[in-house]
N, C-alpha and C positions, 0 to 999 in steps of 0.2 A: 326281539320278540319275547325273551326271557328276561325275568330279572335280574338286577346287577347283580344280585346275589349268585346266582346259578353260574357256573362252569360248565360248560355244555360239549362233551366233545366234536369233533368234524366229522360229519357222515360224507362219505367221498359219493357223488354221484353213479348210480347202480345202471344208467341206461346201457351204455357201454356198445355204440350200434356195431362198431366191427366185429367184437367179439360174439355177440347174438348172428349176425349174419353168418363167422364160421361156424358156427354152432347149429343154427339150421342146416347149412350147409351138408355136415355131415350127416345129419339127421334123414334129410333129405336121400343121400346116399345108401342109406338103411335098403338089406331085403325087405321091401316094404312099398306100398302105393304112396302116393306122397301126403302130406297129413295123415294117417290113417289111423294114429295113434292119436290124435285128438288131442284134449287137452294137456295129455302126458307129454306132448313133446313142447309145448308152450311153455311146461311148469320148467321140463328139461333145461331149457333155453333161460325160463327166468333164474332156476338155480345156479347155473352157469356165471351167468352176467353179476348173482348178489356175488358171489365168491370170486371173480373174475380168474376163474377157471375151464379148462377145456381139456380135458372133461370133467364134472365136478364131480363132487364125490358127497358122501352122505352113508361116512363110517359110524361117527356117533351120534344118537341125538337124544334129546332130555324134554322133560317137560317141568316147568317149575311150579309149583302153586302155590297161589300167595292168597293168607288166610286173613281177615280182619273183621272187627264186631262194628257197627253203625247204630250209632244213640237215636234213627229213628226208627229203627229195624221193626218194635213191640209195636208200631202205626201203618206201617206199608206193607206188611208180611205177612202170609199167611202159616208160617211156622215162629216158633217163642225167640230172641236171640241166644238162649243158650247152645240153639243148636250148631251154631256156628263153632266153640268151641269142643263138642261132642263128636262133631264131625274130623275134626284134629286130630281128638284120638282116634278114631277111626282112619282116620290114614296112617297115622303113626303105629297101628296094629296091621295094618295092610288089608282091613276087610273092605272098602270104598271100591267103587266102579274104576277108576284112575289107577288103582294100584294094579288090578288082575289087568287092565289093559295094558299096561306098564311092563308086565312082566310078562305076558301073552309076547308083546310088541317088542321086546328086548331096548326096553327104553328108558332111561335114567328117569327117578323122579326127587325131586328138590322140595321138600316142605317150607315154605316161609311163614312166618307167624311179624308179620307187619303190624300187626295190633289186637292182638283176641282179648277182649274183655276176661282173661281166664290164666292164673297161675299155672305156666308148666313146673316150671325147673328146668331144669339141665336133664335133656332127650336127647334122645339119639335117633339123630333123621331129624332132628327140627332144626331150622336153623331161626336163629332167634337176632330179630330184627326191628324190634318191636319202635317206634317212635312214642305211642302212644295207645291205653289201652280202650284201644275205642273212637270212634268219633263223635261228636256232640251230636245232641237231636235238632237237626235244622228246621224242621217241625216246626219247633218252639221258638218265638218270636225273640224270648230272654235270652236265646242265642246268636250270635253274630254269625254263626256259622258252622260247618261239620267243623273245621281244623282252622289253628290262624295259620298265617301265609307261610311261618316261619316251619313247622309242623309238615306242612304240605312240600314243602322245599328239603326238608330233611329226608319224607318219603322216596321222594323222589329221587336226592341223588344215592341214599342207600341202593334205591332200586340199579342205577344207575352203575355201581363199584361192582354189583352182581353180576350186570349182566358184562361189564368190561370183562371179568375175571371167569369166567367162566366157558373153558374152551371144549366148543362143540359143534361139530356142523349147522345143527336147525336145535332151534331154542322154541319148545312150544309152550302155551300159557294158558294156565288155569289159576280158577279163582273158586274161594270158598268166604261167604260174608252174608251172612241172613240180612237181607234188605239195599244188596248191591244192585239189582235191578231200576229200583227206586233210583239211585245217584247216576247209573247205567244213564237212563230216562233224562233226567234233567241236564247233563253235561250232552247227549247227546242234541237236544231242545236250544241250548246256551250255543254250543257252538256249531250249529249247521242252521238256525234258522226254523226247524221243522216243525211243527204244531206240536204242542206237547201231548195233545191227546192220542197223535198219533206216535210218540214216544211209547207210550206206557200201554204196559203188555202185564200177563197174568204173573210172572217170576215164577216162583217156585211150587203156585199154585193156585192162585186167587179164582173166583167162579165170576162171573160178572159183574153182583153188583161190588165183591171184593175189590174190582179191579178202578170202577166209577169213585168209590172210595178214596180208594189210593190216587185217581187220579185230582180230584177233588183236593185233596191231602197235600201234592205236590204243587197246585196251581196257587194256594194258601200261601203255602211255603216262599213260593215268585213274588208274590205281593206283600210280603211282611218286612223286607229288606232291600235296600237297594241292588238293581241290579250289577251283577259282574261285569267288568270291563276289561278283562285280558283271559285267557287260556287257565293258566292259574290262578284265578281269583275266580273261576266258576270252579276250578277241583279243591278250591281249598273251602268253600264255604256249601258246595252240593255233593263232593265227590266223596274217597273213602281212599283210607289208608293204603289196604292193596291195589286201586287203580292207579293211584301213585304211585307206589314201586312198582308195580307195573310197567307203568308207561317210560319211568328212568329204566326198567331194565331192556327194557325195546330202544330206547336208544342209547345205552352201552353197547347191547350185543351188537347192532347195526354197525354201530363205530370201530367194530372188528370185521365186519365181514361175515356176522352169523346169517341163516337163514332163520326169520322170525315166523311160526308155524301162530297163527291166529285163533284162538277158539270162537266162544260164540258172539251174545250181543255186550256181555261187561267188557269182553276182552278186547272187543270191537272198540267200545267207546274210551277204553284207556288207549289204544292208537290211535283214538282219534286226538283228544287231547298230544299225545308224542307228533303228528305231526303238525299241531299248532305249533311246537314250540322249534321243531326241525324237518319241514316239509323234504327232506329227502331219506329219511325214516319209512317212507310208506314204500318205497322200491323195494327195501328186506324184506315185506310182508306177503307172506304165502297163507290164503283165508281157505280153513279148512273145511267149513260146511256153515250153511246157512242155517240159524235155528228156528226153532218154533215159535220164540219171543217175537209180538207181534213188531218192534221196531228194529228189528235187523236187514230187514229186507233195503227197509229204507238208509239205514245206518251202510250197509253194503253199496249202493246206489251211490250213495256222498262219497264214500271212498273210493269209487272207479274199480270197486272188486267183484269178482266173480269166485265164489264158493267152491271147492273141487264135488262136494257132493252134497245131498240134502234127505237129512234118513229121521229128520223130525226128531231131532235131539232137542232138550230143554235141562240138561242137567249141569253142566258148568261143569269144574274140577280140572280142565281140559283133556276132556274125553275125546272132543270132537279132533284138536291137534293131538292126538296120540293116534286117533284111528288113519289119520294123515300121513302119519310117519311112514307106512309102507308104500302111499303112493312116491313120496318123496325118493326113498332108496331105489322103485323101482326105475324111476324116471333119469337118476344117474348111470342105473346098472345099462338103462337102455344105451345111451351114448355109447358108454365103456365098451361094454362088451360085445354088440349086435351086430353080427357080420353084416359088411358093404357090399353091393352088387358085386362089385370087382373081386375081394376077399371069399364071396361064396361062389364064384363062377355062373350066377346066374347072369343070364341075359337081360336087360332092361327093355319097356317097352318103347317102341317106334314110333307110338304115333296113332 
């Protein structure tokens, strides 16, 4: 399914039914009505089964965010592209929504700068990954593409070394890229089949006829080239820098046994992409909230997931996997530590 090129590691199958049944099992055994906890004891069980552990655990966890500029950003967006890079500093100053969550949430945060149109230097907190500075305007016909194949396959396995190397319970993902919505959109369109119009959603801000625009914009875009014909040749000619390392650091961390914490709709469509390329990538996947972007609902839907919550977020950064993180710890603490009928002398019911 990948190209000769790509070295792809083995993601072990996460279904693991004996291990899920003890795992209920005990759950079950909880002072407690049986499900009563809801989805907390499903996530329980799923964390379990990705870590193949009993009980699992969910000492550390991180959030990485990964920054890039897109060459049609100044046509789909409703902010300039500079802001993309402006926002960099702004997390690398720690004033961003991500950062006081981060540190609210006792949660690591990893800056990746995958392609910002924008000279840093040598930062501290950045970790600097760049492939290329920017993707092309796919837009423009005198383009072949956002990235050629070889660019998009670089994104990727960089993403890929990150997330092998990086040891963490739950890996969650955010994204900063003025006009990621836009490649969000089309990669989601490319590979699920879905109407594009029903793709495309407001991003970062659009009013409606913004949105008619942009959609208008991207249907152009479909017509001026021929279409993609494998998983990465729609991320290398519609996608973006950061969905590429992206989607390579979802299936490194998987290929260790991380738990993958999912933010919103870009972060959606860069798993989606990871599991074209390794359909047993999508068992690591714990989806932290449904967003307000109108093609997430649907984008959720394709991927057989269910959101832990929906608080009408539309910001990206991975706010939404960060707000995640304490269901997540709660959900092992539960296993851990929750006294069993037997253990608290309570009686169980008859009947």
């Amino acid at each position: 399914m990948s190209s000769p090129a790509l070295s792809l590691p083995p993601i072990a199958d996460a279904k693991r039914p004996a291990l899920r049944a003890a795992l209920r099992a005990r759950l079950d055994a909880k002072t407690k009505p049986l499900g009563s906890l809801g989805m907390l004891e499903a996530l329980a069980v799923d964390i379990g089964a990705i870590q193949d552990r009993n009980p699992p655990q969910m000492e550390k966890c991180a959030v990485a965010l990964f920054a890039a500029s897109h060459g049609a950003a100044h046509r789909v967006s409703a902010y300039p592209p500079d802001v993309t890079w402006q926002m960099v500093e702004n997390f690398l100053a720690g004033g961003a929504a991500i950062n006081v969550m981060a540190r609210s949430l006792n949660v690591d945060l990893h800056i990746v700068n995958a392609g910002v149109d924008h000279e840093f230097g040598q930062r501290d907190g950045l970790i600097d990954a760049v492939v290329m500075h920017g993707t092309r305007d796919y837009t423009d016909p005198a383009n072949a593409g956002a990235m050629t194949q070889e660019a998009c396959e670089q994104a990727l396995m960089r993403g890929l070394a990150f997330g092998q190397n990086l040891q963490v319970d739950a890996l969650g993902f955010g994204e900063m890229g003025i006009g990621n919505t836009a490649s969000a959109s089309l990669l989601m369109h490319g590979l699920t089949g879905v109407p594009l119009a029903q793709c495309v959603g407001a991003g970062a801000g659009l009013d409606e006829a913004g949105v008619a625009r942009k959609l208008a914009l991207l249907d152009d875009a479909l017509r001026v080239r021929p279409r993609p014909t494998s998983p990465l040749a729609w991320l290398a000619t519609y996608g973006g820098l950061e969905i590429a390392m992206m989607a390579g650091a979802m299936l490194g961390a998987a290929s260790r046994g991380t738990v993958l914490v999912i933010d919103g709709f870009i972060v959606s469509a860069a798993l989606l992409v990871a599991t074209r390329l390794e359909p047993n990538v999508r068992q690591y996947a714990v989806f932290a909230h449904r967003s307000a972007e109108q093609g997430h609902r649907l984008l959720l839907a394709n991927l057989q997931a269910q959101a832990l919550f929906d608080l009408g977020l539309r910001l990206g950064e991975g706010t939404g996997a960060a707000l995640a993180m304490p269901l997540l710890r709660t959900a092992c603490a539960v296993v851990r530590d929750m006294a069993s009928f037997t253990d608290a002398g309570v009686d169980t019911a008859t009947g």
